[in-house]
N, CA, C and O of each residue as an XYZ file, in Angstrom:
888
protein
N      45.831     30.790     32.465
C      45.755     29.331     32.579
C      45.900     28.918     34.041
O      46.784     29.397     34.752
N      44.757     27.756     34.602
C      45.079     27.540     35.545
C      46.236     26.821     36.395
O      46.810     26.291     35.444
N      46.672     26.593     37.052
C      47.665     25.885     37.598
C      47.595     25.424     39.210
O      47.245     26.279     40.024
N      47.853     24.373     39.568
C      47.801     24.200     41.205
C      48.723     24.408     42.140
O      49.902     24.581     41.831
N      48.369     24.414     43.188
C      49.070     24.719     44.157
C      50.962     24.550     44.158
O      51.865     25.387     44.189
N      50.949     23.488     44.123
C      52.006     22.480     43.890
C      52.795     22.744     42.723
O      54.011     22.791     42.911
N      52.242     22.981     41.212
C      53.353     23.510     40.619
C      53.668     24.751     40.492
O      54.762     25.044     40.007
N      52.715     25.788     40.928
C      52.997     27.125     41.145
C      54.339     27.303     42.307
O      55.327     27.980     42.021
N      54.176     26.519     43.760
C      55.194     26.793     44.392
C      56.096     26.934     43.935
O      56.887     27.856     44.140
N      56.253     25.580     42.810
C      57.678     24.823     42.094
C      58.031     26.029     41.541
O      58.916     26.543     42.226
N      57.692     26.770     40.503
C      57.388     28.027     39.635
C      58.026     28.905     40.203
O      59.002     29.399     39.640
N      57.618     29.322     41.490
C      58.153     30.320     42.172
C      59.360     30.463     42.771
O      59.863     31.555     43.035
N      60.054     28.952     43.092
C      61.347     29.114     43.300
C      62.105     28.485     42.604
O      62.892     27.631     43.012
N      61.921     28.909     41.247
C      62.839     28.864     40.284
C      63.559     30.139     39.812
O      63.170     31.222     39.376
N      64.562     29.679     40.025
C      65.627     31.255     40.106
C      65.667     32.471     38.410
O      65.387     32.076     37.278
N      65.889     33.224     38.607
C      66.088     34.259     37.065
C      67.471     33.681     36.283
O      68.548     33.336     36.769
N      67.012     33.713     34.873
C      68.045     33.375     34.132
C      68.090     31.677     34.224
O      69.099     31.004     34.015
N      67.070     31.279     34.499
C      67.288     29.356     34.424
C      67.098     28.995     33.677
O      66.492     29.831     33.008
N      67.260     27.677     32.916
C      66.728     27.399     31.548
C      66.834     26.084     31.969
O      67.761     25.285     32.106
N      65.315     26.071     32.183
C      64.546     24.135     33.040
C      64.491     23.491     31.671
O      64.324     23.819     30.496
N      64.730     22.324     32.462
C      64.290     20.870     31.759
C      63.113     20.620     32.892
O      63.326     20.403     34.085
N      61.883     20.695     32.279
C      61.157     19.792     32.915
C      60.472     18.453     32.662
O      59.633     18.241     31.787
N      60.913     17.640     33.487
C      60.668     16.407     32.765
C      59.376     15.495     33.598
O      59.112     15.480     34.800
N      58.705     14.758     32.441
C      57.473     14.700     32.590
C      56.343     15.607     33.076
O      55.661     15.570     34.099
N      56.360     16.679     31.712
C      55.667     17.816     31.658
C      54.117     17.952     31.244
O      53.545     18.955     30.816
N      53.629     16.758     31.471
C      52.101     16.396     30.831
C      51.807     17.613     30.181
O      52.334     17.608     29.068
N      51.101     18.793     30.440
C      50.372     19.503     29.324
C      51.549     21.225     30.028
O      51.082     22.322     29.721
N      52.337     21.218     30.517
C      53.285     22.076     29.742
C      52.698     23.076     31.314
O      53.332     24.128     31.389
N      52.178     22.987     31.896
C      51.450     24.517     32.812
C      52.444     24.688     33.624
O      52.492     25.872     33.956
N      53.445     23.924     34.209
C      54.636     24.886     35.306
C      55.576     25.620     34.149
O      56.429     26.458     34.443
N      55.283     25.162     32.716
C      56.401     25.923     31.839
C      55.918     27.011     31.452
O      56.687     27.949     31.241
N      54.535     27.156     31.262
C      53.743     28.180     30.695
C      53.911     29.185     32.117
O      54.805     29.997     31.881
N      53.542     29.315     33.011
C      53.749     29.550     34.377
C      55.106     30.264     34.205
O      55.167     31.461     33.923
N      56.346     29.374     34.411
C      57.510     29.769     34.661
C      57.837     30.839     33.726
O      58.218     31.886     34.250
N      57.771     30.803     32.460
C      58.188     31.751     31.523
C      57.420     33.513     31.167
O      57.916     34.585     30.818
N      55.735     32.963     31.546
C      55.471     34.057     31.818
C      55.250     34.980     33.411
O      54.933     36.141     33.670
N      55.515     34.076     34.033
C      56.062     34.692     35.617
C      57.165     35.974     35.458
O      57.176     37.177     35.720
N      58.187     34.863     34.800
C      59.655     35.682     34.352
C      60.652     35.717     33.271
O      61.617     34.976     33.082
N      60.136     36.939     32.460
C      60.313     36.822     30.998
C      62.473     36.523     30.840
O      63.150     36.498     29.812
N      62.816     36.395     31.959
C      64.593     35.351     31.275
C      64.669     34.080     31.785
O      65.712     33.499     32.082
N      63.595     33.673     31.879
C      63.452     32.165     32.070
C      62.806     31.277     31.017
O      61.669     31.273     30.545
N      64.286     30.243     30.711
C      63.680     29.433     29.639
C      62.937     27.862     29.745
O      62.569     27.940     30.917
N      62.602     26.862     29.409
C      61.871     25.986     29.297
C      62.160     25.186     28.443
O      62.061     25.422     27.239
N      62.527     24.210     28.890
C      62.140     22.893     27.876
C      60.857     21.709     28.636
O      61.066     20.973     29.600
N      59.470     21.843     27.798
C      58.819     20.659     28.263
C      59.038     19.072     28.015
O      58.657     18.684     26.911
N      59.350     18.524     28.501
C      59.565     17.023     28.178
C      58.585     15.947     28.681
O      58.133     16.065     29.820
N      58.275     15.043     28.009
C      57.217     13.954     28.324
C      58.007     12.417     27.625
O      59.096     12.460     27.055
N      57.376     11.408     27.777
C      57.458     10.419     27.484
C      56.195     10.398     26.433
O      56.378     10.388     25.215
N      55.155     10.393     26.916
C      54.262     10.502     25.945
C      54.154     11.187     25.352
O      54.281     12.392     25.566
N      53.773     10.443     24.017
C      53.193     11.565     22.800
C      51.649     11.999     22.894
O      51.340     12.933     22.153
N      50.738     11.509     23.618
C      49.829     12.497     24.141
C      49.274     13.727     24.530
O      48.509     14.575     24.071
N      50.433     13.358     26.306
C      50.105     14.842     26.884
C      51.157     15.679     26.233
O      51.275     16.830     26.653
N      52.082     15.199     25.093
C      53.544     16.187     24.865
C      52.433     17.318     23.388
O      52.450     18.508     23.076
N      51.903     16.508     23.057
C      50.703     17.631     21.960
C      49.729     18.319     22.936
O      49.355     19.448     22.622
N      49.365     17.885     23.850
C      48.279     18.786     24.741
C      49.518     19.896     25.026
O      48.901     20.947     25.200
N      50.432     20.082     25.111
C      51.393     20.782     25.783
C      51.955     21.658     24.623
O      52.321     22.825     24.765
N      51.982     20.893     23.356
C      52.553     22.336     22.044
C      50.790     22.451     21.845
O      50.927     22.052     20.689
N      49.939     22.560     21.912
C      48.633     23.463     21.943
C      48.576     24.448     22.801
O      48.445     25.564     22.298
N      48.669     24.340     24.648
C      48.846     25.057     25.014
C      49.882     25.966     24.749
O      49.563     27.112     24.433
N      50.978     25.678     24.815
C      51.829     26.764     24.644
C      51.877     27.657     23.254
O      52.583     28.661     23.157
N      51.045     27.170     22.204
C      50.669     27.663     21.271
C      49.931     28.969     21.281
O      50.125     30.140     20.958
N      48.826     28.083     21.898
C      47.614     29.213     22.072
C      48.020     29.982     23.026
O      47.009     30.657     23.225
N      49.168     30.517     24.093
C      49.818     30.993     24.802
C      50.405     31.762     24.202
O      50.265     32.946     24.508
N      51.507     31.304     22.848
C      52.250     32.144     22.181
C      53.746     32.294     22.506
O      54.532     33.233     22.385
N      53.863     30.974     22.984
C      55.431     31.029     23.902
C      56.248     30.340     22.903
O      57.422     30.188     23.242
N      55.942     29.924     21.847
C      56.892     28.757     20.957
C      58.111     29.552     21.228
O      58.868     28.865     21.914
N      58.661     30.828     20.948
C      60.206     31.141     21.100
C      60.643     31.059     22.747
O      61.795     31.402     23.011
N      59.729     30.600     23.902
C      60.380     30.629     25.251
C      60.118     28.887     25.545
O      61.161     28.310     25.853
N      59.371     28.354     25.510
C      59.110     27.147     25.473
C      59.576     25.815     24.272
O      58.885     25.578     23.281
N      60.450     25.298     24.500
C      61.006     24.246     23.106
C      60.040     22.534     23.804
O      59.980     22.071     24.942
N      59.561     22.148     22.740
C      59.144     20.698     23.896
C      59.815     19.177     23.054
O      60.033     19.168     21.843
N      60.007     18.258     23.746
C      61.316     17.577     23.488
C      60.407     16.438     24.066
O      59.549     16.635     24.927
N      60.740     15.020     23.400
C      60.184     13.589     23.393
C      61.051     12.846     23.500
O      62.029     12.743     22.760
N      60.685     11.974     24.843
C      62.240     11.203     25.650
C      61.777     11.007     26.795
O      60.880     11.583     27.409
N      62.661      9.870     27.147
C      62.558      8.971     28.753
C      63.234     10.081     29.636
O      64.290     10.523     29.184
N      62.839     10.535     30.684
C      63.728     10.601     31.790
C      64.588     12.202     31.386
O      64.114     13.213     30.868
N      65.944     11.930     31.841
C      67.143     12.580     31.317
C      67.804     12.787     29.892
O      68.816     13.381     29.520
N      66.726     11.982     29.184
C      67.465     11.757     27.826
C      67.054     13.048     27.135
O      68.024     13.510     26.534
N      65.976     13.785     27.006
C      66.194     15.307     26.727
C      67.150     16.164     27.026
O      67.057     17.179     26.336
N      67.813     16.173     27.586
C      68.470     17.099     28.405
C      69.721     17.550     27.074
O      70.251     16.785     26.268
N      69.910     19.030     27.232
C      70.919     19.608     26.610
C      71.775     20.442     27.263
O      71.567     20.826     28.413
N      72.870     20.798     26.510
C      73.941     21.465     27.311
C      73.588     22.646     28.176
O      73.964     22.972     29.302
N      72.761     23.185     27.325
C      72.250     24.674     27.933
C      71.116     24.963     28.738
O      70.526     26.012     28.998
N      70.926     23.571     29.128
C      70.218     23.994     30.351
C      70.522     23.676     32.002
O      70.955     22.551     32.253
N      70.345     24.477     32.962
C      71.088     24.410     33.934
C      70.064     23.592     35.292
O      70.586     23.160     36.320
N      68.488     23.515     34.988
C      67.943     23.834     36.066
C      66.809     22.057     35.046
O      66.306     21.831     33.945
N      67.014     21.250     36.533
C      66.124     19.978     36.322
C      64.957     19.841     36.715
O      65.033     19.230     37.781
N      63.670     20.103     36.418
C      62.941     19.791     37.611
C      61.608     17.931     37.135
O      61.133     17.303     36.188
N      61.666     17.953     38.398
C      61.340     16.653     38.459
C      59.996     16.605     39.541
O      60.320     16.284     40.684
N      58.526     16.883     39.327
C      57.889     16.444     40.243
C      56.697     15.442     39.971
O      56.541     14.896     38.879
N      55.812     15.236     41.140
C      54.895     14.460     40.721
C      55.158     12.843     40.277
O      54.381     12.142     39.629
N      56.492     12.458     40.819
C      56.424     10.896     40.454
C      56.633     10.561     41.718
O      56.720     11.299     42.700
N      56.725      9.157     41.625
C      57.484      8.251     42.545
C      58.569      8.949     43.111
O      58.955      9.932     42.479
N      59.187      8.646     44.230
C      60.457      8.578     44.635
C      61.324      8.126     44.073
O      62.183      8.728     43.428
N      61.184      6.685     44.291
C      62.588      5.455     43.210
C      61.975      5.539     42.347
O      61.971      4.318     42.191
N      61.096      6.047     41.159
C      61.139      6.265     39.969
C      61.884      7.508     39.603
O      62.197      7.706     38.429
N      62.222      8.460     40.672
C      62.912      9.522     40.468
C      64.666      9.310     40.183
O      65.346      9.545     39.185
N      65.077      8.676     41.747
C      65.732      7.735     41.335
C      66.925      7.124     40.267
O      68.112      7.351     40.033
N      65.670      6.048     39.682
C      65.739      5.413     38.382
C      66.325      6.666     37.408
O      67.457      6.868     36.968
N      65.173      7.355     37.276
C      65.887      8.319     36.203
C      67.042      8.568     36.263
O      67.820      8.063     35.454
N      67.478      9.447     37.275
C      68.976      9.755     37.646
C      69.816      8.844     37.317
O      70.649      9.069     36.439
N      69.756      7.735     37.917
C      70.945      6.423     37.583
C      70.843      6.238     36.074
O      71.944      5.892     35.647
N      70.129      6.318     35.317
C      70.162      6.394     33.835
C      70.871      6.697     33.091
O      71.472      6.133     32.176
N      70.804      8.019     33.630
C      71.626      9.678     33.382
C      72.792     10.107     33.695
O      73.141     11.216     33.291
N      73.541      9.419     34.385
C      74.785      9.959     35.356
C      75.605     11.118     34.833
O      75.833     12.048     35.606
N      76.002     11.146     33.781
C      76.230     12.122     32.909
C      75.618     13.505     33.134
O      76.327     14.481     33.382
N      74.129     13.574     33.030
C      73.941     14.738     33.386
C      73.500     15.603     34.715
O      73.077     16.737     34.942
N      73.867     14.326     35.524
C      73.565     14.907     36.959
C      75.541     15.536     37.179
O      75.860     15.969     38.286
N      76.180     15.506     36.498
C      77.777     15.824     36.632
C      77.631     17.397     35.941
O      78.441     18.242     36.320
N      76.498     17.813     34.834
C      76.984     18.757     34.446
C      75.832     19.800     34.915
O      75.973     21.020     35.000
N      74.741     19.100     35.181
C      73.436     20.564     35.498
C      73.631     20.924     36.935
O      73.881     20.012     37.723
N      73.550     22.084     37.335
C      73.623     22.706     38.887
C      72.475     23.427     39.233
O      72.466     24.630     39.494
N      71.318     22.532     39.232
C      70.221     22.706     40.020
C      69.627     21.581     40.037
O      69.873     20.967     38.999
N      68.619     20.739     41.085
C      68.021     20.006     40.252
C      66.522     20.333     41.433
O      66.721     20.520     42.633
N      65.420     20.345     40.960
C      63.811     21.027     41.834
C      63.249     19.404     41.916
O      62.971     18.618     41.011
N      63.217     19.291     43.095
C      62.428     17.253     42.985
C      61.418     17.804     43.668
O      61.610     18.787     44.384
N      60.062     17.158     43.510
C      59.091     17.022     44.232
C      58.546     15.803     44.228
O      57.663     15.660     43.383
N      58.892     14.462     45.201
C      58.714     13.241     44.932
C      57.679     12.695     45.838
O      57.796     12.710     47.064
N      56.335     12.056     44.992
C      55.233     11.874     45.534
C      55.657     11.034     47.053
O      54.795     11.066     47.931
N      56.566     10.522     47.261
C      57.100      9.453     48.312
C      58.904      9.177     48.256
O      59.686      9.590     47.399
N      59.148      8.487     49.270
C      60.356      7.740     49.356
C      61.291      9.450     49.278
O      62.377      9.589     48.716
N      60.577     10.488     49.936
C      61.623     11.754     49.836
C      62.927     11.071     50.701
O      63.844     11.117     49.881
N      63.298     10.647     51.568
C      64.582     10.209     52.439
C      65.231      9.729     50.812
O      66.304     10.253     50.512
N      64.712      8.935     49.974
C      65.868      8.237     49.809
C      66.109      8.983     48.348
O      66.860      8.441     47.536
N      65.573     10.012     48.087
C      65.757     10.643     46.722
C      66.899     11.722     47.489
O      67.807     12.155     46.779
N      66.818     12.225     49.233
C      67.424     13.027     49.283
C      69.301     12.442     49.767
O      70.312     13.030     50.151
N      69.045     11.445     49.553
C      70.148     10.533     50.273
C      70.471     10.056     49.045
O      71.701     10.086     49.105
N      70.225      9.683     48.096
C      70.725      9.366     46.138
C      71.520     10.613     45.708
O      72.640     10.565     45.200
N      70.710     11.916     46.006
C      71.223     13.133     45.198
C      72.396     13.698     46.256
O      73.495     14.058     45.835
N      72.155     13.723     47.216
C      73.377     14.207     48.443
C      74.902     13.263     48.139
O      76.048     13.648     48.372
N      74.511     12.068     47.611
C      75.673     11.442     47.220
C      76.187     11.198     45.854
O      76.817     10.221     45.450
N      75.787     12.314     45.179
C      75.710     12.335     43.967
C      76.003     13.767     43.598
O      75.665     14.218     42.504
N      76.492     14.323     44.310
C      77.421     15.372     43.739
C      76.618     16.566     44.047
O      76.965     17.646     43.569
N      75.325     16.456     44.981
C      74.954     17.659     45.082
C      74.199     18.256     47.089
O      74.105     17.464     48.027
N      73.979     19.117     47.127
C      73.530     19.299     48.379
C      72.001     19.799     48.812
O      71.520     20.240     47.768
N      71.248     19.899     49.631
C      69.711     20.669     50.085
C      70.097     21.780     49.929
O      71.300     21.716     50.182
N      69.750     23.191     49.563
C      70.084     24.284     49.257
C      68.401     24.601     50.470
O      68.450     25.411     51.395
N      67.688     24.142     50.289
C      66.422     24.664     50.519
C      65.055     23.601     50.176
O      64.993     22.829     49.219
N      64.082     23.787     51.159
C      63.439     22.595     51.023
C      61.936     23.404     51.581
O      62.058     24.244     52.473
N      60.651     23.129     51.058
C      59.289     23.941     51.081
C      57.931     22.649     50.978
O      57.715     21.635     50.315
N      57.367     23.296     51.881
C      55.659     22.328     51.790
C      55.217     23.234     51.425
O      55.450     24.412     51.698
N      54.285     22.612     50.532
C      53.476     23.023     49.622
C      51.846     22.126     50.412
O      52.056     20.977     50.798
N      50.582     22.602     50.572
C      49.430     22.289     50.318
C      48.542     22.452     49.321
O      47.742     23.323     48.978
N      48.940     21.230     48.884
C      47.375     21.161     47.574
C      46.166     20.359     47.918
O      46.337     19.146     48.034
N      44.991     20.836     48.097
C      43.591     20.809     48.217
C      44.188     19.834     49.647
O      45.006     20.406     50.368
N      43.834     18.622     49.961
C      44.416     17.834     51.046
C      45.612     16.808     51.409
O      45.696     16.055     52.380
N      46.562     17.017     50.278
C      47.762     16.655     50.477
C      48.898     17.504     50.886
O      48.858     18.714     50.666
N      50.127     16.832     51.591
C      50.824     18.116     51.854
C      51.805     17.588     51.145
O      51.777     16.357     51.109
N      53.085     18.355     50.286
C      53.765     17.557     49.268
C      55.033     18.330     49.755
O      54.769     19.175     50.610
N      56.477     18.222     49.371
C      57.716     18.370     49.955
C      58.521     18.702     48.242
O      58.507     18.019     47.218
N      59.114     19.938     48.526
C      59.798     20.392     47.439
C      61.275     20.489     47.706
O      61.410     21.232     48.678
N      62.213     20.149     47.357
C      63.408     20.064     47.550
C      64.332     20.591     46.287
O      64.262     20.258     45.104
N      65.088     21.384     46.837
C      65.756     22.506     46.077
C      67.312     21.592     45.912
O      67.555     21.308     47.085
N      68.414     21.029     45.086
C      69.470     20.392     44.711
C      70.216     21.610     44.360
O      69.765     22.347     43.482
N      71.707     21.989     45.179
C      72.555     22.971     44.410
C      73.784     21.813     44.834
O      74.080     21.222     45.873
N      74.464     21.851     43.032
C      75.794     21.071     42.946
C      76.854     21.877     44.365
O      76.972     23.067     44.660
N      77.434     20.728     44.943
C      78.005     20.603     46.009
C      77.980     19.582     47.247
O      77.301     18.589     47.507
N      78.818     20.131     47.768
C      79.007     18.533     49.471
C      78.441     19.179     50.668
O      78.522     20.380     50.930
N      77.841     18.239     51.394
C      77.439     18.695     52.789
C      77.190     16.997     53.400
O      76.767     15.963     52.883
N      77.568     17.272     54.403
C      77.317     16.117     54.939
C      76.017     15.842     56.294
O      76.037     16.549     57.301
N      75.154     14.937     56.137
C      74.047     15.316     56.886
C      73.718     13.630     57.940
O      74.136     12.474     57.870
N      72.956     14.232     58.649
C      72.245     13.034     59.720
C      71.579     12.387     59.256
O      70.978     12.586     58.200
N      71.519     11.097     60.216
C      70.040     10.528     59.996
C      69.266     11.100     59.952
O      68.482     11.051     59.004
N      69.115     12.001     61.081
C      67.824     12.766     61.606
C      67.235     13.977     60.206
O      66.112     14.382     59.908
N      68.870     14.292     59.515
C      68.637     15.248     58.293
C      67.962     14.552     57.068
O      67.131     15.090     56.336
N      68.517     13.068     56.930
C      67.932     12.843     55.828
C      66.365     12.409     56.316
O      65.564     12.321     55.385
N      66.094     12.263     57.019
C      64.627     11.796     57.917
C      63.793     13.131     57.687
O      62.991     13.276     56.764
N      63.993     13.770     58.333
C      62.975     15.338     58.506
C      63.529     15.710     56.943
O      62.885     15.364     55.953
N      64.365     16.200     56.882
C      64.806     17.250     55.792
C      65.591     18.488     56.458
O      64.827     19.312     56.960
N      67.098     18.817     56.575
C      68.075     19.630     57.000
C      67.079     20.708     56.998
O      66.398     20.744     58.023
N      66.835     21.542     56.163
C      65.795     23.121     56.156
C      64.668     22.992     56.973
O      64.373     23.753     57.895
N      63.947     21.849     56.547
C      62.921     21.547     57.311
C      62.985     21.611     58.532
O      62.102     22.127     59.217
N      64.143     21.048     59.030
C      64.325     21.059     60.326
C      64.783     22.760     60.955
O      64.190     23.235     61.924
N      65.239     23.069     60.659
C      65.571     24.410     60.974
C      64.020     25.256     60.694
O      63.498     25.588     61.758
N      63.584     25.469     60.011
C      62.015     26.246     59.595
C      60.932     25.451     60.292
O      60.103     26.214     60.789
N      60.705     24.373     60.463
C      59.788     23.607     60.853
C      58.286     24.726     60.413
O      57.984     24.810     59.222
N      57.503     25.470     61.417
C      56.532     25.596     60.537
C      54.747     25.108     60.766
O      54.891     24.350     61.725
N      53.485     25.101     60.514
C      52.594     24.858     60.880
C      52.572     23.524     59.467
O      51.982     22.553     59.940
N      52.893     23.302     58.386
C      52.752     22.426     57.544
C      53.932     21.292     57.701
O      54.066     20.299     56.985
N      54.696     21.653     58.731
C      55.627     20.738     58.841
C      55.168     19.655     60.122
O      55.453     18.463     60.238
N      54.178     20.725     61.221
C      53.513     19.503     62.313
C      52.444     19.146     61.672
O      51.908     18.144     62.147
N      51.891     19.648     60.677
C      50.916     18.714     59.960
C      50.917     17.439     59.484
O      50.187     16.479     59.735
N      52.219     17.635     58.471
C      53.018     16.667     57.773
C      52.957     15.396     58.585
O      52.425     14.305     58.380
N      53.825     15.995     59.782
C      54.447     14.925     60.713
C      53.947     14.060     61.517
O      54.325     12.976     61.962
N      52.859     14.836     61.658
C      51.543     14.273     62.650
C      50.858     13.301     61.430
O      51.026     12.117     61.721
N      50.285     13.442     60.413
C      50.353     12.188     59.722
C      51.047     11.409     60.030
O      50.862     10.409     60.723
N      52.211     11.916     59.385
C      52.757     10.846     59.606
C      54.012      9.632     60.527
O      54.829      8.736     60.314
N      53.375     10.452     61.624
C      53.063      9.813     63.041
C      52.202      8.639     63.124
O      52.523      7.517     63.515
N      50.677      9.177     62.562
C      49.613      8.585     62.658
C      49.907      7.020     61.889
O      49.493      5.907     62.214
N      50.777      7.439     60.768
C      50.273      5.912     59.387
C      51.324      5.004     60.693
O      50.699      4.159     61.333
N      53.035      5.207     61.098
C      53.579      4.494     61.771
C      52.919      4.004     63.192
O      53.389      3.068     63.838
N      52.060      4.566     63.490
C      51.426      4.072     64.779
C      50.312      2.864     64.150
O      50.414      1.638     64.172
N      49.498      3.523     63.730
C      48.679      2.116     62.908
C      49.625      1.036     62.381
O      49.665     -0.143     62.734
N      50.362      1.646     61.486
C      51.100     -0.031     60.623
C      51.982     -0.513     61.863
O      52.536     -1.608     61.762
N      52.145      0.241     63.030
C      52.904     -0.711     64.303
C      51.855     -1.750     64.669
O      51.990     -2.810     65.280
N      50.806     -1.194     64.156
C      49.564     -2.751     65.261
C      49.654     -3.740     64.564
O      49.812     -4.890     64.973
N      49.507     -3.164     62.758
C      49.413     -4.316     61.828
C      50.346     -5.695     62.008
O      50.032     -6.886     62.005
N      51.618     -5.020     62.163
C      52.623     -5.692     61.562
C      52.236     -7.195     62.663
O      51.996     -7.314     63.865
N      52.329     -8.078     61.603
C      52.348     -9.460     62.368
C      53.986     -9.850     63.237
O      55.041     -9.226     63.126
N      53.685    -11.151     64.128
C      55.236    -10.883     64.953
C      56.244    -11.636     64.094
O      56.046    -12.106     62.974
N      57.200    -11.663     64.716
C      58.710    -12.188     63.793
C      58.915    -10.477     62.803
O      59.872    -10.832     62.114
N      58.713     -9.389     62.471
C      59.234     -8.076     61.984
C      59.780     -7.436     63.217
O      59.315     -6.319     63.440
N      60.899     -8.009     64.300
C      61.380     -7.064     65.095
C      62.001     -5.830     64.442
O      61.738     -4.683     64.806
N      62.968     -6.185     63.306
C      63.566     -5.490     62.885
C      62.832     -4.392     62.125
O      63.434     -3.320     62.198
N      61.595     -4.345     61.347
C      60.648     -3.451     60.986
C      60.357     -2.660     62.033
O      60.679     -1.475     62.117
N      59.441     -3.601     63.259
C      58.963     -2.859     64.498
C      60.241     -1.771     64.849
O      60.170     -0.545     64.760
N      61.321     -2.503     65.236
C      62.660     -1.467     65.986
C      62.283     -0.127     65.042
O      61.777      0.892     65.512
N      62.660     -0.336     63.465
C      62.839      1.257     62.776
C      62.077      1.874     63.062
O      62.304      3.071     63.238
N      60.710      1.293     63.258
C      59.242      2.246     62.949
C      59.495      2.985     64.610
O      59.627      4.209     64.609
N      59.538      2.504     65.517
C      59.323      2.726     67.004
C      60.215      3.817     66.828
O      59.778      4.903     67.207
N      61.705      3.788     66.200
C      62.657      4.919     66.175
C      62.203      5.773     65.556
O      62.103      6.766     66.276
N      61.695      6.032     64.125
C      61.126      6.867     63.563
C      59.786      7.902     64.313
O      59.688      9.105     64.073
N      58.864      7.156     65.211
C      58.045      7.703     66.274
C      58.629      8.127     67.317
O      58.143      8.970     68.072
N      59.537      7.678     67.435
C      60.433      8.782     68.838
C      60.728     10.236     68.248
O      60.391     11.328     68.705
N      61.542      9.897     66.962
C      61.978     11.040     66.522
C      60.599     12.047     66.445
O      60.624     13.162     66.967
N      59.603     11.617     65.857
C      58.789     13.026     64.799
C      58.005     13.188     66.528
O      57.601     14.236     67.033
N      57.984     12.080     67.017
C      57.587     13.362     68.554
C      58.626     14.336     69.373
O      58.241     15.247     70.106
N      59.985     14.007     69.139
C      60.510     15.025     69.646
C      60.614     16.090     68.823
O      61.159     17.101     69.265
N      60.110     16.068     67.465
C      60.261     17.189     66.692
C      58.814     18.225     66.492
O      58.766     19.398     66.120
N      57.870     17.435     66.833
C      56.332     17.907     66.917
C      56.214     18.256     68.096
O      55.374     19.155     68.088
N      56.517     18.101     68.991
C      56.112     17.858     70.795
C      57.081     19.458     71.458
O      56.618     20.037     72.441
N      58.198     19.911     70.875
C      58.768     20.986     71.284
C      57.847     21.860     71.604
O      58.170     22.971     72.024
């Protein structure tokens, strides 16, 4: 079965012996993936919809995984059971990521992993979960076809980090990387354009953005 770029990474650094919740699992392929990657890794697919949650017990049917794969119908966190240790969350929003969490509080206290891959707003998913009982363990770009997307690894615990950490990403910054001046150089590019846009009276917009372009050139420009 095929799979892309992006959830294969996810796939791959998911540790032995995990037993994911993945939530909003449209048709089930990082679970199908994960379990037959590594036969002590378990799965729960979760969706909101009852749609893609039947495209997802077909596949895994015709796969043959029903005893490694369980699939579960529910908002958010509300699947979630005791026995599983490992959250993963990609492909949404940022503050829809978020959202979920604040839902849930409960089970961000008892699971000790959580895998985000948040289409946007990564600063503030990594600045929600850092204060929420957990730390960056590890953080990976991924390229799919022409996007570059940001995977962030959650292990329960404290660390305390920068601006500059929650901005780049702590690992990130240390690895930096040929997908990380890619990244950055975008998005360099969008803050230099939306600096022309912005009409006057946004000093306070202008100030952040101008700071944010200082930074990713001293971090691209080394």
């Amino acid at each position: 079965m095929k799979i892309n770029s992006r959830l294969k990474k996810i796939g791959d650094l998911v540790e032995t012996n995990s037993f994911c919740l993945d939530v909003g699992c449209d048709h089930a392929l990082l679970d199908i993936y994960l379990v037959t990657r590594n036969k002590d890794i378990k799965a729960v697919a979760s969706d909101i919809a009852e749609g893609p949650l039947e495209q997802a017990k077909k596949n895994i049917k015709r796969e043959r995984l029903e005893d490694k794969i369980e699939t579960r119908l529910g908002p958010g966190l509300t699947t979630y059971s005791k026995e599983i240790n490992t959250i993963i969350i990609s492909g949404m929003g940022g503050r829809n990521i978020i959202g979920i969490c604040k839902d849930s509080p409960k089970v961000l206290k008892q699971v000790d992993t959580m895998i985000i891959s948040p289409n946007n707003y990564q600063e503030d998913v990594k600045r929600f979960l850092t204060k929420n009982g957990f730390y960056i363990e590890n953080e990976e770009f991924v390229k799919d076809k022409k996007f570059i997307y940001q995977i962030i690894i959650f292990k329960k615990g404290k660390k305390k980090y920068t601006k500059k950490d929650y901005f780049f990403g702590p690992v990130f910054l240390i690895k930096k990387g040929p997908l990380f001046r890619e990244y950055y150089e975008k998005e360099l590019k969008s803050r230099e354009i939306l600096l022309t846009l912005l009409p006057k009276g946004y000093r306070l917009k202008k100030y952040k953005i101008k700071q944010e372009i200082k930074m990713i050139k001293n971090e691209i420009e080394d």
